[in-house]
C-alpha positions in Angstrom: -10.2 -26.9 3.1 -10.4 -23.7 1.1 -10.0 -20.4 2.5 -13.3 -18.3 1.6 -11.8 -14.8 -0.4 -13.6 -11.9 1.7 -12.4 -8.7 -0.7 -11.8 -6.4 2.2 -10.0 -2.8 1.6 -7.3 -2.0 4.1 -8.3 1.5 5.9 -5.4 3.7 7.2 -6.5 7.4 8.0 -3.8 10.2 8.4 -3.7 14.4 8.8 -1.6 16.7 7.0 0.1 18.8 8.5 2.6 22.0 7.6 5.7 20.1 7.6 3.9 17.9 4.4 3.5 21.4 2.5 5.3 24.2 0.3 5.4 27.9 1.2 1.8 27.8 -1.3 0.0 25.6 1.2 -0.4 22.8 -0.9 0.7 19.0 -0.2 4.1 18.0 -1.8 3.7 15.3 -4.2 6.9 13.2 -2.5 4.1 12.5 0.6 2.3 10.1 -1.1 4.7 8.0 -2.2 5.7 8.0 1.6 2.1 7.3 2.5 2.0 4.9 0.1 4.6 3.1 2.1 3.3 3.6 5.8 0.0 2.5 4.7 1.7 -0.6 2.8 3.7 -1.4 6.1 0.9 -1.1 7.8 -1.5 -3.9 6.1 1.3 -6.2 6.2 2.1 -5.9 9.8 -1.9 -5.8 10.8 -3.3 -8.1 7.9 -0.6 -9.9 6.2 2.6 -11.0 8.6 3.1 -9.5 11.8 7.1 -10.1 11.4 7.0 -8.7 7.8 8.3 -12.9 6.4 11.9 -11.6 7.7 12.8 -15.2 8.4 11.6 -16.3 4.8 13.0 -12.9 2.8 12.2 -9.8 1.4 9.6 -7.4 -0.3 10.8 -5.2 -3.1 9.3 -2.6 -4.9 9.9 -3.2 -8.3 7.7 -0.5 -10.0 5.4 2.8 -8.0 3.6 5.4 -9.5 1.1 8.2 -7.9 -1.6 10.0 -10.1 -2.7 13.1 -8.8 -6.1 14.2 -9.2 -6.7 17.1 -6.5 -4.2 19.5 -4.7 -4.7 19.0 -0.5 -3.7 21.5 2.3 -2.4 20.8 5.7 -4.5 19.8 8.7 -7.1 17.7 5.8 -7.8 14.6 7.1 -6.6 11.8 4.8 -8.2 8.6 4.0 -6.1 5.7 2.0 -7.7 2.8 0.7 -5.7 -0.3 -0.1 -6.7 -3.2 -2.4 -4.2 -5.8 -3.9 -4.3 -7.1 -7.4 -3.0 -9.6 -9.5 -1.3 -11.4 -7.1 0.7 -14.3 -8.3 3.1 -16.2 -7.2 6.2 -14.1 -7.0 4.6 -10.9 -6.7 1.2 -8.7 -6.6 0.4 -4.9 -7.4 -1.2 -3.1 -4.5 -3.4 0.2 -5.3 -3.8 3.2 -3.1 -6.6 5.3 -3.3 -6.3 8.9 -1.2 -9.3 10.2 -0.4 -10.0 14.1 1.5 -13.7 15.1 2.6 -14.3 12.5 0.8 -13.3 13.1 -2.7 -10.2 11.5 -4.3 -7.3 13.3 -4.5 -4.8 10.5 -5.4 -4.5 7.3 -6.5 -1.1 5.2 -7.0 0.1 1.4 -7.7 2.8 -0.5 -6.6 4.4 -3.8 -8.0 5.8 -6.1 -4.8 8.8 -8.9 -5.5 9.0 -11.6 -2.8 12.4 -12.3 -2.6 14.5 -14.1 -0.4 17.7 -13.0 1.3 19.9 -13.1 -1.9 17.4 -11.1 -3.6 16.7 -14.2 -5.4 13.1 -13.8 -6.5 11.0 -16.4 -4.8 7.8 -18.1 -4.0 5.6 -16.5 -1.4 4.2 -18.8 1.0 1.1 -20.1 0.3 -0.7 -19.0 3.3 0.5 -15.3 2.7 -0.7 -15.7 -1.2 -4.4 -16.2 0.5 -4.0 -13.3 3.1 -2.9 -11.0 0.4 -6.1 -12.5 -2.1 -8.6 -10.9 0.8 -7.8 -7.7 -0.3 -8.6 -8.0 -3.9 -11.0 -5.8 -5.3 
């Protein structure tokens, strides 16, 4: 039986706030590469594997980038959008889009290795491949 492909985007909402900003007010860039991550750790654990494969091995960022396209300012209310692409069978890019009031202020990419504990690069699981395929865009 095939699994029907759905193309959902992953949701994770988040506020600025002083501590995420120079002495100028604006966001510092180094944030969203750490939202990049919460939000990644986040689909996986809600959408993907609830344990993360730790029995099976490990994800690895091979390659992340962040364009920046608008400057933000604490207490903004955040929006990232997560789609995965070209997912095959070692490995998948995932994009972020940021988005605040509505507009996009960001967008970055990341390339993710399945690997297993000797950082041997591996097959993912099938059933994971089909999870991760609903969030292609």
């Amino acid at each position: 039986m095939l699994m029907q492909v759905t193309n959902q985007t992953f949701t994770h909402s988040l506020t600025i706030y002083l501590k995420d900003s120079n002495a100028y007010g604006n966001t510092y860039f180094a944030r969203y590469f750490e939202w990049q991550g919460i939000c990644r750790e986040k689909w996986f654990f809600e959408c993907i594997s609830r344990d993360m494969l730790q029995k099976e091995g490990v994800f690895i960022t091979k390659h992340a980038e962040q364009d920046y396209l608008q400057e933000t300012f604490p207490f903004q209310e955040i929006a990232c959008e997560l789609n995965a692409y070209d997912v095959k069978k070692c490995s998948f890019w995932l994009e972020f889009r940021f988005y605040a009031d509505g507009k996009p202020v960001s967008v970055g990419r990341q390339q993710i290795v399945f690997a297993n504990h000797a950082k041997q690069i591996t097959a993912l699981p099938g059933t994971v491949i089909e999870r991760i395929k609903q969030y292609v865009k």
